[in-house]
C-alpha positions in Angstrom: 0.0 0.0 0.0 1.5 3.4 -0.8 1.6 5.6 2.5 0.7 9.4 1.3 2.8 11.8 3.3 2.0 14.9 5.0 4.3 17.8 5.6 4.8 18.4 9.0 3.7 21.8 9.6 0.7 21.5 8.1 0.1 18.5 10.7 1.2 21.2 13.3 -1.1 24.1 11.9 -4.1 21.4 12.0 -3.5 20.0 15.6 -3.5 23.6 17.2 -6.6 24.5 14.8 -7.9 21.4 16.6 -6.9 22.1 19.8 -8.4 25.8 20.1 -11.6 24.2 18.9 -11.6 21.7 21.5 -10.7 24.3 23.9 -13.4 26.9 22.7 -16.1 23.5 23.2 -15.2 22.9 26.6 -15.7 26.7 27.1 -19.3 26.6 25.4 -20.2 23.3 27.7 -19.1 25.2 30.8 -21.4 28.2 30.1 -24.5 26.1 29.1 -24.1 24.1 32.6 -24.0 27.6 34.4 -26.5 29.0 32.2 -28.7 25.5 32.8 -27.8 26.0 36.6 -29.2 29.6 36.9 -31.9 29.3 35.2 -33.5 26.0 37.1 -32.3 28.1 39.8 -34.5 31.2 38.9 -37.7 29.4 38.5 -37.5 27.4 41.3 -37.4 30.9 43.1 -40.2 32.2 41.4 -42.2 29.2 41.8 -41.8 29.0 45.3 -42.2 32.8 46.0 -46.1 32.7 45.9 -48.5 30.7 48.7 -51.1 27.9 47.5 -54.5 28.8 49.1 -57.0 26.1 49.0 -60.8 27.4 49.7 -63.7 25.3 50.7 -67.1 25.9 51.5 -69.8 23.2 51.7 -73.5 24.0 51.2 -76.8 21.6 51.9 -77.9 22.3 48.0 -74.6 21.6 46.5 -74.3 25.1 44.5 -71.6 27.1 45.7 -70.0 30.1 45.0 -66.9 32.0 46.2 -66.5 35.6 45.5 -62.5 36.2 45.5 -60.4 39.5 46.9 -60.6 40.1 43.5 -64.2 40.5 42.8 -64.2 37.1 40.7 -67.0 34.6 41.0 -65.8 31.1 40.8 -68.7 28.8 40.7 
């Protein structure tokens, strides 16, 4: 089999083109974990900043209605 050669600076100018794209991945990965992080992070505080109410009234009839701080009916 005939081997095809290579001169070796343009193997050099390939491995560091290879080697700052590796680098620049691992950079990209690092931010999307920290990015991921944060932004689990955020809604997990906004989730947990508000209070679940749960509102019951019983009636002989069964019809029921609650009338809300906000002036809502909710049947």
């Amino acid at each position: 089999m005939d081997d095809k050669l290579i001169p070796r600076i343009a193997f050099e100018i390939a491995t560091a083109r290879q080697e700052r794209t590796i680098k620049r991945l691992w950079i990209l990965c690092l931010v999307l974990i920290v990015a991921l992080i944060t932004t689990n992070g955020a809604w997990l505080y906004w989730e947990n900043q508000w209070e679940d109410v749960v509102v019951t009234q019983d009636n002989e009839d069964g019809y029921n209605n609650y009338v809300g701080n906000d002036g809502y009916i909710t049947n």
